[in-house]
ChimeraX commands (.cxc) that place a marker at each C-alpha (Angstrom):
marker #1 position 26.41,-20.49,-14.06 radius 0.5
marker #1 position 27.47,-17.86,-16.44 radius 0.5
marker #1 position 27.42,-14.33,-16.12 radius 0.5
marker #1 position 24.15,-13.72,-17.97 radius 0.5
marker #1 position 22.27,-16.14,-15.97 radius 0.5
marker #1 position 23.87,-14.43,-12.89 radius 0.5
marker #1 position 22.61,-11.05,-13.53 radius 0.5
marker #1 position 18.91,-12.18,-14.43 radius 0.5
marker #1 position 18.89,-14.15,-10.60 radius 0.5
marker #1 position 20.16,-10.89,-9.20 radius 0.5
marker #1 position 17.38,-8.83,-11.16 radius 0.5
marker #1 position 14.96,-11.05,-10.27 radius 0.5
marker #1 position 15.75,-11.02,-6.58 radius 0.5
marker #1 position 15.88,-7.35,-6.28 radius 0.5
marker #1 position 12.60,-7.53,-8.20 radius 0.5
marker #1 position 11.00,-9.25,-5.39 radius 0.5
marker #1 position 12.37,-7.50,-2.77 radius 0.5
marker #1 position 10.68,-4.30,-3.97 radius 0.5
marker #1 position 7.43,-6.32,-4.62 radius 0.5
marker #1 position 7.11,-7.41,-1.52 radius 0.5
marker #1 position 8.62,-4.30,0.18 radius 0.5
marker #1 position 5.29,-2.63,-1.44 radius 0.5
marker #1 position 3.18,-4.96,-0.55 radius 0.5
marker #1 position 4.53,-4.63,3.31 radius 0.5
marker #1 position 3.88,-0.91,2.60 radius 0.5
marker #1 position 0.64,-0.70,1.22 radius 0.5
marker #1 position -0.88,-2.91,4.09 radius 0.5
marker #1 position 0.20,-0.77,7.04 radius 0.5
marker #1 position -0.70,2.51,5.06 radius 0.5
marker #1 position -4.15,0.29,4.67 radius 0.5
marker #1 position -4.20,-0.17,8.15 radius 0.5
marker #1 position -2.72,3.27,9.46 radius 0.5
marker #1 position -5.61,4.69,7.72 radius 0.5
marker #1 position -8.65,2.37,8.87 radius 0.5
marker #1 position -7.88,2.62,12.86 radius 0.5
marker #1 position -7.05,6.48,12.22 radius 0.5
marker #1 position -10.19,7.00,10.60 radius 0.5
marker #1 position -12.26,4.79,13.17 radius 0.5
marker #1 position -10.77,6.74,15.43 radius 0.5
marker #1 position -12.33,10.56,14.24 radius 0.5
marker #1 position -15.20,8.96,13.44 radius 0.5
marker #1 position -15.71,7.44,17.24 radius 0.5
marker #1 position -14.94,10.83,18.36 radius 0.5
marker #1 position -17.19,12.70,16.13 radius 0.5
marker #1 position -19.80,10.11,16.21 radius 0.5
marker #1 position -19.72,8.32,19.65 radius 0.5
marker #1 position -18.84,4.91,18.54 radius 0.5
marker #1 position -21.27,2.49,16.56 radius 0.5
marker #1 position -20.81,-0.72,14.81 radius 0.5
marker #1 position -20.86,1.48,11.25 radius 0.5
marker #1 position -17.39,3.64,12.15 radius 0.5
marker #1 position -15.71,-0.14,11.32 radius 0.5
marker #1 position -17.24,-0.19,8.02 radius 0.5
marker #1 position -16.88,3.30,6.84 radius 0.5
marker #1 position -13.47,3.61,8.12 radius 0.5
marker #1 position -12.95,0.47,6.10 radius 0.5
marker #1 position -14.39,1.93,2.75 radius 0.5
marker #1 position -12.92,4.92,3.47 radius 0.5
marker #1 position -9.18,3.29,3.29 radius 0.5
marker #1 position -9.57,1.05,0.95 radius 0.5
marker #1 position -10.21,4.35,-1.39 radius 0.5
marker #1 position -6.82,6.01,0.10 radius 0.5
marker #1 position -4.99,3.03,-0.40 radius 0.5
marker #1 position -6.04,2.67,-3.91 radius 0.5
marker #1 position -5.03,5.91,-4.72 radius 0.5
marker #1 position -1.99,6.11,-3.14 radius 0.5
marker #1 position -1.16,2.89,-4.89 radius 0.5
marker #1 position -2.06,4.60,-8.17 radius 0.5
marker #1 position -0.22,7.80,-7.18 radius 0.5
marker #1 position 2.96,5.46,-6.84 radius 0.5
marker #1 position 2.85,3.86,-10.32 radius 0.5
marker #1 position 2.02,6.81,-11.66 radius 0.5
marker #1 position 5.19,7.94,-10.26 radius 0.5
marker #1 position 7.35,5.07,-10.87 radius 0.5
marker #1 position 6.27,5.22,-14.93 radius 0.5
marker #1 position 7.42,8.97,-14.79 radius 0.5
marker #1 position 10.82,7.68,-13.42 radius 0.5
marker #1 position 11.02,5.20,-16.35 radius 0.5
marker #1 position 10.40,8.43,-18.98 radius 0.5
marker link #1:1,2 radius 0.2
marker link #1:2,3 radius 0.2
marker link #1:3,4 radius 0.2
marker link #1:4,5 radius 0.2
marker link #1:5,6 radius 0.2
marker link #1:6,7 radius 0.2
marker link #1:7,8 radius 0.2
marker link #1:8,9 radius 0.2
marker link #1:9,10 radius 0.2
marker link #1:10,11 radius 0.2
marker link #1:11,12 radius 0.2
marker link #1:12,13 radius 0.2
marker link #1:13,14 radius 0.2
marker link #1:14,15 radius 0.2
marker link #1:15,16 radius 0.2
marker link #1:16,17 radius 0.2
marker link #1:17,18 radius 0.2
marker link #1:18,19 radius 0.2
marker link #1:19,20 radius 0.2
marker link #1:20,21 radius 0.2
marker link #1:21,22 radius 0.2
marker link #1:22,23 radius 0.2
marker link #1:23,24 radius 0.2
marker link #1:24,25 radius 0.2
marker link #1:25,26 radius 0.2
marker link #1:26,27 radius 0.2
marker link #1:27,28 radius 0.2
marker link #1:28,29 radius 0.2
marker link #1:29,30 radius 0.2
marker link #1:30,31 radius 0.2
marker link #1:31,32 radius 0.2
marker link #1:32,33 radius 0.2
marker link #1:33,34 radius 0.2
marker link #1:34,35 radius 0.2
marker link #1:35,36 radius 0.2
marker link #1:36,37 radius 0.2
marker link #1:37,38 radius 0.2
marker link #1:38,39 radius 0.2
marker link #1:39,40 radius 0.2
marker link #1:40,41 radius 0.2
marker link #1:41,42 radius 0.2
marker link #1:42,43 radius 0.2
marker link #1:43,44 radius 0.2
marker link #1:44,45 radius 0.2
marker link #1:45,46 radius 0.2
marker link #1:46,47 radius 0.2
marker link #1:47,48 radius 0.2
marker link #1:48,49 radius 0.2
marker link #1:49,50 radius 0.2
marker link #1:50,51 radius 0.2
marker link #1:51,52 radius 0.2
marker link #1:52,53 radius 0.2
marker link #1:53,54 radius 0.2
marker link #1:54,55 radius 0.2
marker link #1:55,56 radius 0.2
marker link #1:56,57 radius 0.2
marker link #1:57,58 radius 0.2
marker link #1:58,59 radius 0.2
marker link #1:59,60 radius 0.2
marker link #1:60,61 radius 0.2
marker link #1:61,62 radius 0.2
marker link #1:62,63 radius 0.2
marker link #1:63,64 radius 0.2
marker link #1:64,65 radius 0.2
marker link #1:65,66 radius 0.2
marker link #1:66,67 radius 0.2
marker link #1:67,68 radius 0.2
marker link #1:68,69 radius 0.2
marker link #1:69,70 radius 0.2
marker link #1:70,71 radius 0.2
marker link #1:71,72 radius 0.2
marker link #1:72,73 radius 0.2
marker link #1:73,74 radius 0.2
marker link #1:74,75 radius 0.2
marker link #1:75,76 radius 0.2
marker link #1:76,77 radius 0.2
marker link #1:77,78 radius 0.2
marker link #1:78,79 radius 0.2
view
């Protein structure tokens, strides 16, 4: 194995290191922010089966744009 073909396995590991480190990321920010927003809304509320589902919608809307704040800020890097 040469040195070119060396380098390119390296990238390519580090490449999906950070892939997955992101993906590991954006599922406990996913989750940090349904169970913390269940939680206010079972306060504010007193339970009901609909604090699941809003608290759902409500981070799957975070989580996309913090996902979209972080490319946005990865592409400003690159620049």
């Amino acid at each position: 194995m040469n040195d070119k073909e060396k380098e390119i396995e390296e990238y390519n590991d580090r490449f999906m290191k950070k892939v997955l480190k992101s993906a590991l990321y954006t599922f406990l920010i996913f989750l940090f922010t349904m169970f913390g927003v269940a939680f206010i809304i079972d306060l504010v509320f007193h339970g009901g089966d609909a604090s699941l589902i809003i608290s759902f919608c409500i981070s799957t809307i975070f989580t996309i744009f913090y996902c979209t704040m972080t490319i946005i800020e990865e592409i400003k890097k690159i620049k």
